[in-house]
C-alpha positions in Angstrom: 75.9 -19.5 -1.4 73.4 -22.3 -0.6 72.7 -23.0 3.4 71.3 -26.3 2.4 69.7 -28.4 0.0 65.9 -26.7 -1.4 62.8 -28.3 -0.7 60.7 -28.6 -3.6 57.6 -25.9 -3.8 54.4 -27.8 -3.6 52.1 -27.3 -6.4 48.8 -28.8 -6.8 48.4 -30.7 -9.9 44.7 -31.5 -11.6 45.1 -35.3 -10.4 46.8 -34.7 -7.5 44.6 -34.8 -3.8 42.9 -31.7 -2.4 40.7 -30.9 0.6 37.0 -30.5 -0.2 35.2 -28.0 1.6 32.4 -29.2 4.6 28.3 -29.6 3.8 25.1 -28.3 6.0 25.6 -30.1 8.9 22.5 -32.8 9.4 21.5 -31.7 12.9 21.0 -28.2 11.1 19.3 -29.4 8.3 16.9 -31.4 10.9 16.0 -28.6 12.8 15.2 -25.9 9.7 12.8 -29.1 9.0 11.2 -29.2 12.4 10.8 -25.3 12.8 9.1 -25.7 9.2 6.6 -28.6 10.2 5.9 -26.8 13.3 5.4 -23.4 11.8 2.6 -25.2 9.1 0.9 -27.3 12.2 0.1 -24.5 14.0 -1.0 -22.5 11.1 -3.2 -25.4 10.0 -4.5 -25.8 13.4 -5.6 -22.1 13.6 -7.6 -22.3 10.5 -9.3 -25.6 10.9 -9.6 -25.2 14.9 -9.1 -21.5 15.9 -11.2 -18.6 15.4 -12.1 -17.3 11.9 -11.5 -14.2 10.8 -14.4 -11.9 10.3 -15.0 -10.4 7.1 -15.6 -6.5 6.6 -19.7 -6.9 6.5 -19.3 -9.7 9.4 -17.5 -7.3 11.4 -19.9 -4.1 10.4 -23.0 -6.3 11.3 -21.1 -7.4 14.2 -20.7 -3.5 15.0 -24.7 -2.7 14.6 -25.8 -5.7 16.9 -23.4 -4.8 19.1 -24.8 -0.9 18.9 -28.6 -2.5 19.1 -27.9 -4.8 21.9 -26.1 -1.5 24.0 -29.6 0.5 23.3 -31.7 -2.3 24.3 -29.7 -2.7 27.3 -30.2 0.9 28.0 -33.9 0.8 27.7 -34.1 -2.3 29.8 -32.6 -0.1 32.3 -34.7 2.7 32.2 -37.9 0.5 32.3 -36.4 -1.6 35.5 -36.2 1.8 37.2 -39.3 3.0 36.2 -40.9 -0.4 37.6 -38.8 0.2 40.6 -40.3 3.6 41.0 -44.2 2.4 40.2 -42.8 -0.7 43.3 -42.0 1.8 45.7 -45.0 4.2 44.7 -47.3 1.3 44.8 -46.3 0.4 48.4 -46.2 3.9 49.6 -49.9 4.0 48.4 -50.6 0.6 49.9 -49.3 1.8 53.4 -51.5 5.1 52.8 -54.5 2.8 52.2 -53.8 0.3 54.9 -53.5 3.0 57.5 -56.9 4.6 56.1 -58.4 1.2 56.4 -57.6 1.0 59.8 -58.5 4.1 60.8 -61.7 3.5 59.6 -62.2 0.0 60.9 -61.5 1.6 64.3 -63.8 4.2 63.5 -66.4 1.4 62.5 -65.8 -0.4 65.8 -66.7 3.1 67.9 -69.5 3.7 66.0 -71.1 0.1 66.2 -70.3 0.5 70.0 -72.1 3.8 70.0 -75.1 2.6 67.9 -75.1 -0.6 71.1 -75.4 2.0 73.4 -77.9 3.5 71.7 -80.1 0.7 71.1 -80.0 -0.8 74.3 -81.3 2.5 75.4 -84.5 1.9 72.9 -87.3 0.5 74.8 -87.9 -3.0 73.8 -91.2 -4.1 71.7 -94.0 -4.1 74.3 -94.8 -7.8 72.3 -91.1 -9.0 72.6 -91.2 -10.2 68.9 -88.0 -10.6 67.3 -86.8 -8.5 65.0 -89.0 -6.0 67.1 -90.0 -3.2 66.2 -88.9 -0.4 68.1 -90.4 2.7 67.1 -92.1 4.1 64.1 -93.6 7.3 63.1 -96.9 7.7 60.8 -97.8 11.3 59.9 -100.4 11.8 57.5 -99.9 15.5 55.1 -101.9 16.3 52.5 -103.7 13.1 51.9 -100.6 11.2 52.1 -98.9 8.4 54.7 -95.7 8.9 55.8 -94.4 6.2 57.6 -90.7 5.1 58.9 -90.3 1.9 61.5 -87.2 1.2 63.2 -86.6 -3.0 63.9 -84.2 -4.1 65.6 -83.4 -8.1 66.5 -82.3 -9.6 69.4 -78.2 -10.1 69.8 -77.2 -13.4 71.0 -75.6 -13.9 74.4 -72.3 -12.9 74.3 -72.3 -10.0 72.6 -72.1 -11.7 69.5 -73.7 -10.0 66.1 -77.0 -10.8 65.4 -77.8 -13.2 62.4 -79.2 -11.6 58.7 -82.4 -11.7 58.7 -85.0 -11.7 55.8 -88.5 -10.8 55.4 -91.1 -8.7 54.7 -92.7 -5.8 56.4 -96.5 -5.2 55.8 -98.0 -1.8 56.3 -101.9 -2.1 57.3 -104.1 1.2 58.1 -107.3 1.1 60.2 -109.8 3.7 59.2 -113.3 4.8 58.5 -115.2 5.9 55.2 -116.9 8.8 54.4 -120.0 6.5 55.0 -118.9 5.6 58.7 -118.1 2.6 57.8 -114.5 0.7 59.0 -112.7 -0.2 57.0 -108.8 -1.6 56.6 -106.8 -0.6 53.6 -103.1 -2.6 52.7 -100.9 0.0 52.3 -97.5 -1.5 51.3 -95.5 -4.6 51.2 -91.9 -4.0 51.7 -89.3 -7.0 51.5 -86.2 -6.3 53.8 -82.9 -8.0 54.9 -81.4 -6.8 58.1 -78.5 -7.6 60.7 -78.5 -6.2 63.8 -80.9 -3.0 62.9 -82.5 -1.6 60.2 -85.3 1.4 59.0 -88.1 0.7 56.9 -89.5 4.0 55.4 -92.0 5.2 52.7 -94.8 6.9 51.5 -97.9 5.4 50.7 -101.3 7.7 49.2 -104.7 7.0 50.6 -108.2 6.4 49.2 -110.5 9.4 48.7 -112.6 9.9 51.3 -111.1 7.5 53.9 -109.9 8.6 57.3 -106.9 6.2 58.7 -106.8 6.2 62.5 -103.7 4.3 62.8 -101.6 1.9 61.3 -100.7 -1.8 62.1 -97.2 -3.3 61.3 -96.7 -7.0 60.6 -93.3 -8.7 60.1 -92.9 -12.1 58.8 -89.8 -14.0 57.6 -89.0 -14.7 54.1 -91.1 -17.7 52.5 -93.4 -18.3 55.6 -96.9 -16.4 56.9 -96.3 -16.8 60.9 -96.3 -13.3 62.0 -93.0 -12.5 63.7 -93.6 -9.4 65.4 -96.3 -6.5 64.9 -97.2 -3.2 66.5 -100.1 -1.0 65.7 -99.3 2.9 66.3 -101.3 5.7 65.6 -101.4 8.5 63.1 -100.5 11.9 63.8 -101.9 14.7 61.5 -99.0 17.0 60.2 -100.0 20.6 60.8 
């Protein structure tokens, strides 16, 4: 029993039309091509501009100056702390010193005050010579002078210190020979710079057979024969 007339199954022939099967879309293809250009750009810009790799030896000798430069550091450190020790030792010792120094500059400045008192208690030099000389011992034992004179100059008004002075000190004895005779005998010559004060001392032997009575000082500045000051004290006989 037929319900109508049959359609006629399709079947595809080897010249008949059929429906090929889509490509790689362009778009696709363009963008596999971009990631590809890109990936090589960068990877020829990290080799031509980037940072090179370091070998195994680069790295090792990389490693040791690395190590050398760490234990250089560290000794730098130690010797900066060791200057900074030697620093603060240094000034501690420079404080020490500067208090020393003026405790002794003080000390210095009561002394020269006490040695002013002193020597303005010194009766003047009966000539008023200048430096004049103040005081002076001569005691002959066993056949020999001993002599010490103290000169002293005069300050300048105001308390100022007195100017350095240079000369020479000549030591002259008055005596008599075993004969009776008188006679004068040089007994030294003694070059001297002073300040304010100084002490001129020595020991000077005598002739045989010459008795000194006393002795006459003579002070004359340095490079000129114009008597200065003098004194003439006698001898005293050590017993």
């Amino acid at each position: 029993m037929s319900f109508g007339p049959k359609r006629p199954t399709f079947k595809p022939t080897p010249y008949g039309y059929t429906r090929r099967s889509r490509g790689i879309p362009r778009w696709l293809l363009l963008l596999i091509t971009g990631i590809v250009l890109g990936a090589g750009a960068v990877v020829f810009l990290q080799r031509s501009y980037g940072p090179q790799r370091l070998t195994v030896e680069q790295s090792e000798a990389l490693r040791l100056d690395l190590n050398t430069t760490h234990l250089e550091n560290q000794r730098l450190t130690a010797d900066a702390k060791k200057i900074n020790e030697e620093i603060t030792q240094a000034r501690q010792d420079q404080q020490t010193q500067s208090a020393r120094a003026d405790q002794m500059s003080q000390q210095m400045a009561d002394m020269q005050a006490s040695v002013s008192s002193l020597i303005s208690a010194i009766p003047p030099d009966p000539r008023g010579g200048t430096p004049g000389i103040r005081g002076a011992n001569m005691v002959l034992q066993d056949g020999e002078l001993h002599y010490e004179a103290l000169l002293i100059q005069d300050a300048p008004e105001g308390g100022a210190e007195a100017p350095i002075f240079r000369g020479e000190a000549k030591f002259v004895a008055t005596g008599a020979w075993s004969n009776g005779n008188t006679g004068y005998v040089d007994l030294a010559v003694m070059p001297f710079e002073m300040g304010l004060f100084t002490t001129l001392s020595g020991t000077a032997e005598l002739p045989k057979g010459y008795r000194i009575r006393q002795v006459t000082v003579q002070i004359t500045p340095e490079g000129s024969d114009k008597i200065s000051s003098t004194r003439t004290l006698k001898v005293a006989v050590a017993r």
